[in-house]
C-alpha positions as a Markdown table, in Angstrom:
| # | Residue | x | y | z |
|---|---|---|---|---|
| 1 | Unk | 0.0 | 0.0 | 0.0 |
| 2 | Unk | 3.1 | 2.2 | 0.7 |
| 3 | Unk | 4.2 | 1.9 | -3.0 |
| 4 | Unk | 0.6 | 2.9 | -4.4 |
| 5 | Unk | 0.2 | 6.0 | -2.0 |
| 6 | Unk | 3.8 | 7.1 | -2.9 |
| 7 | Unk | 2.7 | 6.6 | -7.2 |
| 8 | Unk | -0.1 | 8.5 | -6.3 |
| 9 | Unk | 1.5 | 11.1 | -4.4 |
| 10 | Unk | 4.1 | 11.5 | -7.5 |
| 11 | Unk | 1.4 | 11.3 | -9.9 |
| 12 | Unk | -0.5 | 14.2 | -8.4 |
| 13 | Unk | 2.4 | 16.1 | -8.1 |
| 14 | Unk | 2.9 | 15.7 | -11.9 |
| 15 | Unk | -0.8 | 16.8 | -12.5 |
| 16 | Unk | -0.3 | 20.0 | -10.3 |
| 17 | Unk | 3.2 | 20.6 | -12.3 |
| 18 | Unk | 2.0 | 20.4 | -15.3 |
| 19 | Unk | -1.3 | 23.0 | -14.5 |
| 20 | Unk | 1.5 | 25.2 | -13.3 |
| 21 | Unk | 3.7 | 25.0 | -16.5 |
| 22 | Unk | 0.8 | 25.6 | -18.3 |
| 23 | Unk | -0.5 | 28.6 | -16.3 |
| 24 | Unk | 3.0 | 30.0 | -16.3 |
| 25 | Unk | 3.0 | 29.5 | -20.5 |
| 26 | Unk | -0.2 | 31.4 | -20.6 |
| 27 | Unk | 1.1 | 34.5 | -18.8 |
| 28 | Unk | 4.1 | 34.4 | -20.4 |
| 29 | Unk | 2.9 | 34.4 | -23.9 |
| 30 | Unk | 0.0 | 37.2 | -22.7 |
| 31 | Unk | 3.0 | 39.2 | -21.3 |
| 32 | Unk | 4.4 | 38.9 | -24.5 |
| 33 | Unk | 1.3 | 39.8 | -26.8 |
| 34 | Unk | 1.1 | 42.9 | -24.3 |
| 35 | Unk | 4.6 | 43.9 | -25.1 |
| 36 | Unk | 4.2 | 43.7 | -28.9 |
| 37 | Unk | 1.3 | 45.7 | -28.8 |
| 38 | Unk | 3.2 | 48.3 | -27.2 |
| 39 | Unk | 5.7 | 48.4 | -29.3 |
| 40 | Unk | 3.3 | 48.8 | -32.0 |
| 41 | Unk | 1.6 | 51.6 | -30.4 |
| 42 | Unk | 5.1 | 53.4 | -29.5 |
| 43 | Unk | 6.0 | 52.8 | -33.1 |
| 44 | Unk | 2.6 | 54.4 | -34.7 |
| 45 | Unk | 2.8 | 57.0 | -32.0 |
| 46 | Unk | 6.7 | 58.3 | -33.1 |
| 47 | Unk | 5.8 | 58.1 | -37.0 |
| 48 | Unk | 2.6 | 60.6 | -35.9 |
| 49 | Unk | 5.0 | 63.0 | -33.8 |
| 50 | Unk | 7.8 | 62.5 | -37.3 |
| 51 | Unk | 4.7 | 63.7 | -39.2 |
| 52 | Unk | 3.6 | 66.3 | -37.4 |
| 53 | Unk | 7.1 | 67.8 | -36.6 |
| 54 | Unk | 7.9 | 67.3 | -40.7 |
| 55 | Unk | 4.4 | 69.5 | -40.9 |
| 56 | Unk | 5.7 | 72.2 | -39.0 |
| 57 | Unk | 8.5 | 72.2 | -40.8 |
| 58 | Unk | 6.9 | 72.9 | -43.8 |
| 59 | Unk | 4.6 | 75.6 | -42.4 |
| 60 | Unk | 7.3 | 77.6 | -41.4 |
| 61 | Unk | 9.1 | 76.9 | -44.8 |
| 62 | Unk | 6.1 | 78.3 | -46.3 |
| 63 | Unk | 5.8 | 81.2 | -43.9 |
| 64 | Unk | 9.1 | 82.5 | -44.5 |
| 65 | Unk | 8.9 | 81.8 | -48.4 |
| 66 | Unk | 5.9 | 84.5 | -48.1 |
| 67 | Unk | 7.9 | 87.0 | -46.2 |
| 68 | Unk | 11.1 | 86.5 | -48.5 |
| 69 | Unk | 8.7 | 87.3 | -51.5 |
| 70 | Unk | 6.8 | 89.9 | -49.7 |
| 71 | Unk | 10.2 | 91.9 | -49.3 |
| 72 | Unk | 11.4 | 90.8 | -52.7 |
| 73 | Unk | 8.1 | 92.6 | -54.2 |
| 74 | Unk | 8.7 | 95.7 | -51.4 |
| 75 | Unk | 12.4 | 95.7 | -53.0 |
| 76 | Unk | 11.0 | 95.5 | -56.9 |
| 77 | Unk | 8.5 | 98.4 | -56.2 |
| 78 | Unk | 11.5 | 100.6 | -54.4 |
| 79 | Unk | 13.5 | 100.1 | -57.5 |
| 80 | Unk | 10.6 | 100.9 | -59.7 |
| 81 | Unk | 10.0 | 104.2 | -57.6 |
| 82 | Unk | 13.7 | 105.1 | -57.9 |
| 83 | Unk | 14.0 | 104.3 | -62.1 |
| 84 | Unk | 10.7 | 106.6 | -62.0 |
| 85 | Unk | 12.2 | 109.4 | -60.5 |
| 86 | Unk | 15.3 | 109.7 | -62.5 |
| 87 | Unk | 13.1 | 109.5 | -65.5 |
| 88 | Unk | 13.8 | 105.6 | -66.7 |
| 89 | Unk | 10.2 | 104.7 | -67.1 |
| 90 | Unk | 10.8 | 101.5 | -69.0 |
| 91 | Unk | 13.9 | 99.5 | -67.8 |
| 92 | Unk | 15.2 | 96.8 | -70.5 |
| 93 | Unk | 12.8 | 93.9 | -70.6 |
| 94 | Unk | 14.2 | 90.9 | -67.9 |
| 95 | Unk | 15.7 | 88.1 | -70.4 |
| 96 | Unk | 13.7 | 84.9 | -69.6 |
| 97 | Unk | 14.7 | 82.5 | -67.9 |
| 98 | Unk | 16.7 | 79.3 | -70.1 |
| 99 | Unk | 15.3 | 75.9 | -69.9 |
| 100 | Unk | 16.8 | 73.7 | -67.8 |
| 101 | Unk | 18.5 | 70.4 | -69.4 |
| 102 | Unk | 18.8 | 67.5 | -67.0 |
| 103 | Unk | 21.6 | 65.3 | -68.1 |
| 104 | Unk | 22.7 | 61.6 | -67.5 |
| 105 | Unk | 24.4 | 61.4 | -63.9 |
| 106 | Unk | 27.9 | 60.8 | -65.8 |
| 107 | Unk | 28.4 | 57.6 | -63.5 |
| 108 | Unk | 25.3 | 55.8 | -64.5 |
| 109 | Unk | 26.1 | 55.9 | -68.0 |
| 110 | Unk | 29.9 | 55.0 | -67.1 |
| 111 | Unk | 28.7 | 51.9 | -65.5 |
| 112 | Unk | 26.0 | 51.2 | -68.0 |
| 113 | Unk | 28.5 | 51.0 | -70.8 |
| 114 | Unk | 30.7 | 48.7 | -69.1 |
């Protein structure tokens, strides 16, 4: 009788053992969902702060494109107010702009003859 109380004694701590390893694997792996899903969320919550500081960014690109032209126009009527005083009322037309021919980077064609 000693032998079967001691199998069963070793057979119920196996039972408990394995409950425990189980419930131990089950925290675990929802301890490691949790974790991804952080990540995640840290990860979607930097690329919105990357976007909104890239935003501002442009904004104040934008804002000090205006003023740059705002002075360039203030500078354009100066100069026209000045050639109209000392009796140049029609300065030489500006000479448009030329066309702008993108060329082959010299490397890609280097390699792409080899």
């Amino acid at each position: 009788m000693e032998t079967w109380l001691s199998y069963l004694v070793v057979f119920a701590l196996g039972v408990e053992v394995g409950a425990l390893a189980i419930t131990l694997k089950s925290r675990l792996s929802a301890t490691k969902t949790q974790r991804t899903e952080q990540v995640a969320a840290r990860g979607r919550i930097l690329a919105g702060i990357k976007e909104k500081h890239d935003e501002e960014i442009l904004d104040q690109a934008f804002r000090t494109t205006e003023a740059i032209k705002r002075e360039l126009d203030k500078s354009l009527q100066t100069l026209q107010r000045t050639l109209n005083a000392i009796g140049i009322t029609n300065p030489a037309p500006v000479a448009q702009p030329k066309p702008i021919v993108q060329l082959s980077n010299p490397v890609e064609s280097e390699t792409a003859a080899s």
